[in-house]
N, C-alpha and C positions, 0 to 999 in steps of 0.2 A: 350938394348939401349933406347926403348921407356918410359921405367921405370924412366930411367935417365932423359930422356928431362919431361916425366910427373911433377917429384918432383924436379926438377928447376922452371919450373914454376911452382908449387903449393908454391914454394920459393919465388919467385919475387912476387905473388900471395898476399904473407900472408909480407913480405917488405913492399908492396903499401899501406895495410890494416894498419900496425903499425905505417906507414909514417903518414895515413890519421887522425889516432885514435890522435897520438902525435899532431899533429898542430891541430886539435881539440880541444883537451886538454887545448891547450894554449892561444886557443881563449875566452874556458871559461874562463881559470886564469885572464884573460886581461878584460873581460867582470867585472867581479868579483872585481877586483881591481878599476876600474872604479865606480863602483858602492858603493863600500866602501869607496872611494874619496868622492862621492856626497854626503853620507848618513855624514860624521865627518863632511863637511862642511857648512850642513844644521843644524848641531846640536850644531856647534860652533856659528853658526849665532844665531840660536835659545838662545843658551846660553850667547852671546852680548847683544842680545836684551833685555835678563831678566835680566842683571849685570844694563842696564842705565835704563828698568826701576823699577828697587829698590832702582838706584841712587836719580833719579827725587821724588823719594815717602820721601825718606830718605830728600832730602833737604826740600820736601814744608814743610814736618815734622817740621824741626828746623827753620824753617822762620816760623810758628804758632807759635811755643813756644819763639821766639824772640821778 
């Protein structure tokens, strides 16, 4: 009988551990995701920024030669 209650709880034991390991888990995923948001948004900006100015170079360009 005390076999039995030991390896229940070593049961519920190693439950709580996979519970903890899993929402872990998904704090990284979330952490992660979060961060790969920031990282495209910064690079889309970055990449905005270098579309207008090669716009602006491109125009003083053809106002010289106008």
């Amino acid at each position: 009988m005390a076999e039995i209650a030991k390896l229940e709880r070593q049961q519920v034991n190693q439950a709580a551990m996979l519970r903890r390991k899993a929402e872990e888990a998904a704090a990284a995923n979330n952490r992660l995701k979060e961060l790969l948001q920031k990282q495209k948004a910064v690079t889309e900006k970055k990449v905005k920024k270098q579309e207008q100015a090669d716009t602006s170079r491109i125009m003083v360009s053809l106002s010289l030669c106008v």
